[in-house]
C-alpha positions in Angstrom: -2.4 66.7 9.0 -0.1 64.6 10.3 3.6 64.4 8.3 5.3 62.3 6.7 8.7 60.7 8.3 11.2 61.3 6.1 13.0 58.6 4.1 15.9 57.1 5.6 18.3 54.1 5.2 17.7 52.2 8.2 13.8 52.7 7.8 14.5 52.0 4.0 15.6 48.3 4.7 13.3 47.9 7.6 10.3 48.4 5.5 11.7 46.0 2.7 12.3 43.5 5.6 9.1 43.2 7.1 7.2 43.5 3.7 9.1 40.5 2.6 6.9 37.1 1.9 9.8 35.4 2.7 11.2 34.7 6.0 14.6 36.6 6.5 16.6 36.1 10.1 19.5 36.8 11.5 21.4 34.3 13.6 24.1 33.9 15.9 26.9 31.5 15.1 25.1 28.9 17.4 21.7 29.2 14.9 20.1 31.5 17.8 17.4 34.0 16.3 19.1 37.5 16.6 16.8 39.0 14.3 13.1 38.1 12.8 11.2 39.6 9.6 7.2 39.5 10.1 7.2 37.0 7.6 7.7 34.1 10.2 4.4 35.0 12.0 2.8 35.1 8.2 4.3 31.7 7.2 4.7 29.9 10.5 2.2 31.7 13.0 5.7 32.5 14.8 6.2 36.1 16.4 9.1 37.4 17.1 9.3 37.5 20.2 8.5 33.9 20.3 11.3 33.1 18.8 13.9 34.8 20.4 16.4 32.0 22.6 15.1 29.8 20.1 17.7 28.5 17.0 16.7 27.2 13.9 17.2 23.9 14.0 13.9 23.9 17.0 12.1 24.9 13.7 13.0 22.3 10.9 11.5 19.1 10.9 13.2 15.9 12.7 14.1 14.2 9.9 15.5 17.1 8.0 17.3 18.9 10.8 20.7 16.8 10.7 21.3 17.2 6.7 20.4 21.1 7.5 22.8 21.0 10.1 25.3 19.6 8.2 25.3 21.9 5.6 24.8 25.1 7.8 28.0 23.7 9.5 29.9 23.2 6.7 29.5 26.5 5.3 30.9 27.7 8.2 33.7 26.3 7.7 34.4 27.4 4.1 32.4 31.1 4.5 30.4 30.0 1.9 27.1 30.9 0.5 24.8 27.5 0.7 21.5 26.4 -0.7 19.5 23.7 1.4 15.6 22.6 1.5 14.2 21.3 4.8 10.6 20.8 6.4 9.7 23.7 8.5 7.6 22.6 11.5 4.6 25.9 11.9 2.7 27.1 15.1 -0.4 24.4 14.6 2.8 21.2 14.1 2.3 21.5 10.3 5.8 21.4 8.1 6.2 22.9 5.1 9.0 22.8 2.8 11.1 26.0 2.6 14.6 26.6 0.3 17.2 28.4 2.2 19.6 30.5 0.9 22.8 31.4 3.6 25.4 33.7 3.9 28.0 34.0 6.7 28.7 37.7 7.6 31.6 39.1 9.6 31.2 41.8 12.2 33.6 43.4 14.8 36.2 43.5 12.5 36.2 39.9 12.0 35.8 38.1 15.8 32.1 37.5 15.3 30.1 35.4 13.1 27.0 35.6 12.0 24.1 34.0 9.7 21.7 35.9 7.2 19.1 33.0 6.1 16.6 34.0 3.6 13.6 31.3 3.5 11.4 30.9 0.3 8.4 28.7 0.9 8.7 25.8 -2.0 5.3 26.0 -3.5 4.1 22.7 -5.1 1.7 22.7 -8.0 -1.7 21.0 -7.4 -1.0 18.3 -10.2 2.2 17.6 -8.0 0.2 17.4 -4.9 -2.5 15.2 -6.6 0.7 12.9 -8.4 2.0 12.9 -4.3 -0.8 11.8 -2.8 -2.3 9.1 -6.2 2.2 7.7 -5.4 1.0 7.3 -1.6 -2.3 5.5 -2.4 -0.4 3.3 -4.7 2.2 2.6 -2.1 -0.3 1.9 0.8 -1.9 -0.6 -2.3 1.1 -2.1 -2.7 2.0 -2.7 1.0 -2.0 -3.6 1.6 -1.6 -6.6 -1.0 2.2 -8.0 0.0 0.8 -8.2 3.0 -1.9 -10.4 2.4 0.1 -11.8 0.0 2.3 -13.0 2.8 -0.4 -14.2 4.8 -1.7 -16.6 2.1 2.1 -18.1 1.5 2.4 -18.6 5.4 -1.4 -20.1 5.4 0.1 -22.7 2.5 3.1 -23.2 4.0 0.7 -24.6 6.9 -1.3 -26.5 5.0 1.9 -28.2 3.2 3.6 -28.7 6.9 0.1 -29.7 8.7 -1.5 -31.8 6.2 0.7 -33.1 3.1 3.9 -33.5 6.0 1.7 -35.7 8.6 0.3 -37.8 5.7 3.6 -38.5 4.3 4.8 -39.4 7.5 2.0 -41.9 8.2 3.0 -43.0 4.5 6.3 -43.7 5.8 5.8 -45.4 8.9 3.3 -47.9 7.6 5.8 -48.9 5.1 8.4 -48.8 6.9 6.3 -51.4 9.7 5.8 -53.2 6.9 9.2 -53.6 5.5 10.4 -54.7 9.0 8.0 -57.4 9.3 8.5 -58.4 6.1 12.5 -58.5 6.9 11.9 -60.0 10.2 10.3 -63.1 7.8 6.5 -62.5 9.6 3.9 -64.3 7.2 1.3 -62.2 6.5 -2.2 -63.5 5.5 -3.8 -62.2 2.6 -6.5 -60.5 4.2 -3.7 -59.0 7.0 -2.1 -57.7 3.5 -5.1 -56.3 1.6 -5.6 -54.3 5.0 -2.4 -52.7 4.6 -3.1 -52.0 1.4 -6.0 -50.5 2.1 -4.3 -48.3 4.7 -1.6 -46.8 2.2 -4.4 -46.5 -0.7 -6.0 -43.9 1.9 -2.8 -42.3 2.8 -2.1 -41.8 -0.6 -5.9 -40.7 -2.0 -5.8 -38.4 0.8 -2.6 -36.9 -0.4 -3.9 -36.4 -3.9 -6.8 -34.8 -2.4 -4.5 -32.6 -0.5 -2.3 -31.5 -3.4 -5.5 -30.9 -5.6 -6.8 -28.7 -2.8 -3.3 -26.3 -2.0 -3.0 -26.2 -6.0 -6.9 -24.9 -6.5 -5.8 -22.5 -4.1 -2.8 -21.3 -6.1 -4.7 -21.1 -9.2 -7.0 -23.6 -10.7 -6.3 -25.6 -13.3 -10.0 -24.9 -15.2 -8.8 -21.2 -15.5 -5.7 -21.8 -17.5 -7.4 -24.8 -19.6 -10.9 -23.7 -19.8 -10.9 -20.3 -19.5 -12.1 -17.4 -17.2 -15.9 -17.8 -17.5 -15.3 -21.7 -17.3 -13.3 -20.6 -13.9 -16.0 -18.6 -12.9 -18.8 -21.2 -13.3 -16.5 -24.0 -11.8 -15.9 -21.7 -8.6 -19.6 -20.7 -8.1 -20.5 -24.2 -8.2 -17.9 -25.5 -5.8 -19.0 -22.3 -3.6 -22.9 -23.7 -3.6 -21.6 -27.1 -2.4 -19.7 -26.3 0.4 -22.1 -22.7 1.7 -25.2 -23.8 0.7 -25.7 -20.3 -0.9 -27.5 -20.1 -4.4 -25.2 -18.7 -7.0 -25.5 -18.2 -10.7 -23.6 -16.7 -13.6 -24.5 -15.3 -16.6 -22.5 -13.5 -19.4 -23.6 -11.5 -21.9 -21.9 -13.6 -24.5 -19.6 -11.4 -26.1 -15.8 -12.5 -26.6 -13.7 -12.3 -24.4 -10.4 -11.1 -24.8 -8.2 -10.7 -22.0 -4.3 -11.8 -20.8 -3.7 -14.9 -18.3 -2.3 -12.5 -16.0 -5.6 -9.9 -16.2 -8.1 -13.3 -16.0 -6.1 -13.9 -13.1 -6.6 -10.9 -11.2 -10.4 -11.2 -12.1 -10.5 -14.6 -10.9 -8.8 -13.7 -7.6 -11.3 -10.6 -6.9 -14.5 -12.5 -8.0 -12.8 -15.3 -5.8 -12.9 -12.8 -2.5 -16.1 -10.8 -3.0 -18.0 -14.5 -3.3 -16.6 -15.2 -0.3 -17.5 -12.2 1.2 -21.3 -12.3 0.3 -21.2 -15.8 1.8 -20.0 -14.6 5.4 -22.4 -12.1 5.4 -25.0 -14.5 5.1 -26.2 -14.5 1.6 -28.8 -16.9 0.7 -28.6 -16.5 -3.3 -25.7 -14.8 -5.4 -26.2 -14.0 -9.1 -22.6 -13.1 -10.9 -22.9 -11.3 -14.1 -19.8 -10.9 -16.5 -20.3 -8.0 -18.6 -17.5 -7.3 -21.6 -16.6 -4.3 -23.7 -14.2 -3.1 -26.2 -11.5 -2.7 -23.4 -12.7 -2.4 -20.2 -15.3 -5.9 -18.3 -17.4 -5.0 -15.8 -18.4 -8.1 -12.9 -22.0 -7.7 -11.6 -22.8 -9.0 -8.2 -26.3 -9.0 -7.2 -27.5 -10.9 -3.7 -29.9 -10.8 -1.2 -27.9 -9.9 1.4 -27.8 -6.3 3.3 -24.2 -4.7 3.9 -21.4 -4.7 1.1 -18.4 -3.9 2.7 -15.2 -5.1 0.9 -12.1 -5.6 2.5 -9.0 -3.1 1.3 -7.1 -6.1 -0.2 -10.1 -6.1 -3.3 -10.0 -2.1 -3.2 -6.4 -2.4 -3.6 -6.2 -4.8 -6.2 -8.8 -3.2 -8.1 -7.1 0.6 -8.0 -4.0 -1.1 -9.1 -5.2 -2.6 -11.6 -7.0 1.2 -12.9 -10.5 -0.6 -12.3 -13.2 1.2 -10.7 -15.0 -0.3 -7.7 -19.0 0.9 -6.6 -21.1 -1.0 -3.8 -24.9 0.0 -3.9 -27.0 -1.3 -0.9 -29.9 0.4 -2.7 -29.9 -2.0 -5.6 -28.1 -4.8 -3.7 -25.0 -5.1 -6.3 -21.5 -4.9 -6.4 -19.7 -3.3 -9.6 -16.1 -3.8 -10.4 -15.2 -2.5 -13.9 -11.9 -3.2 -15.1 -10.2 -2.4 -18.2 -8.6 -5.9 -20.4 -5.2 -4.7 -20.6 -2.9 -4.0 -18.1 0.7 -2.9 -17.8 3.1 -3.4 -14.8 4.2 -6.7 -12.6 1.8 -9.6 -11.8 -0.2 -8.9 -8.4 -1.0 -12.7 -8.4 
């Protein structure tokens, strides 16, 4: 039977030590590992032998290991005992987030310095994680939709400059052709004037047509005067025209009762899934507009094979709280989203 060591100080704290779930070291005044519990291995897949000639700050993150510094440093200074949270980077080039508390110790009577650091590991609760990672989506929605929103103001901004700036300027010049001859006391025939005219009654139809056109794409006119499902109807129809597609809508003639600002965002993702089902190739479209207490659902049923949406309309929609399902099996499209909705416009 083998015996028992006896009980001693040394072995005392030794046990404690390496027992410990939290990572306890020793360091030199530099941050060099002196001293290592087991606990590093546990936590960080780091041995201690691994980590001797290695300092501290080769084990916190990048972007936390100057404000660690700093405050390791400063405690020097004062002799202090200090608090500080930092990333810790593991074996496998994980990070977790540890709190440190530090205390400066004197030894040999006073000419050495050295650093106990005691590590907890900050455990985070799985409704923080889930809040974390719902604040990332919501981000990366954010960023996914600025970004497209952007691209449409830069696609106007063309349009304006490309289209309504080189008709103006053909405006101009034909009057100002005019005016010269005109000053220059040139008799025009009547036909030579009707011609002119003519010319400027184009210029200016075309820039009507122009203006109509970069408005429609801002927001139509039927949807604030009409209505949603007048908006829908009048969009469908203009889509048949110019795609050749076959599209319908029905409702199922409840009443509708939703802001200008959530209409709007209904109107902009019916707008881009249409469009969508037209560059895939669909030959007919059927749009259904289903309404509840406070939630309407958009049905899109075509003939065509893959539904895949771009992240722009997944964004929108998850911003908005709406739920989003594609079935290839039953050839629809579902967005359900609810009538009332707090928070900026998206438009």
């Amino acid at each position: 039977m083998s015996s028992i060591p006896s009980l001693t100080e040394e072995n005392v704290l030794g046990l404690i030590s390496d027992n410990c779930p939290d990572l306890i070291a020793l360091l030199d005044a530099n941050g060099f590992f002196l001293y290592s519990n087991t606990a590093h291995l546990v936590r960080l897949g780091r041995s201690t032998e691994s980590l001797i000639g290695t300092t501290v700050f080769d084990l916190v993150h990048p972007e936390d290991a100057a404000a660690f510094e700093n405050t390791i440093v400063n405690s020097a200074r004062r002799r202090t005992v200090f608090n500080v949270s930092a990333r810790w980077l593991k074996e496998n080039g994980k990070s977790a987030r540890f709190d440190s508390l530090g205390k400066w110790i004197s030894a040999d009577v006073g000419r050495s310095q050295y650093l106990l650091l005691c590590s907890r590991e900050a455990l985070r609760s799985e409704a923080a994680e889930k809040s974390a990672a719902a604040s990332k989506e919501l981000r990366a929605d954010a960023a996914q939709l600025l970004a497209r929103t952007e691209g449409e103001r830069n696609q106007i901004a063309r349009s304006i400059h490309d289209d309504l700036g080189q008709k103006l300027t053909a405006m101009s010049l034909e009057l100002s052709l005019w005016k010269g001859e005109l000053n220059a006391g040139q008799s025009k025939s009547v036909s030579a004037i009707r011609e002119k005219i003519s010319v400027l009654v184009d210029l200016i139809n075309g820039l009507i047509g122009c203006t109509r056109k970069i408005t429609a794409s801002l927001r139509p006119r039927v949807l604030d005067e009409f209505g949603l499902i007048a908006a829908l109807e009048w969009h469908l129809e203009k889509v048949q025209k110019e795609t050749r597609m076959v599209c319908s809508f029905t409702n199922d003639g409840a009443e509708l009762e939703v802001d200008s600002f959530v209409a709007a965002q209904i109107f902009r993702i019916a707008e881009e899934v249409v469009k969508l089902r037209a560059e895939a190739g669909c030959k007919s479209l059927h749009v259904r507009l289903i309404t509840q207490d406070d939630a309407v659902a958009l049905v899109f049923e075509d003939s065509g094979k893959e539904r895949r949406l771009t992240p722009e309309v997944a964004a929108r929609v998850r911003l908005l709280g709406g739920e989003l399902e594609s079935n290839n099996e039953e050839r629809s499209i579902v967005i359900a989203l609810p009538t009332k909705v707090a928070g900026a416009s998206l438009e």
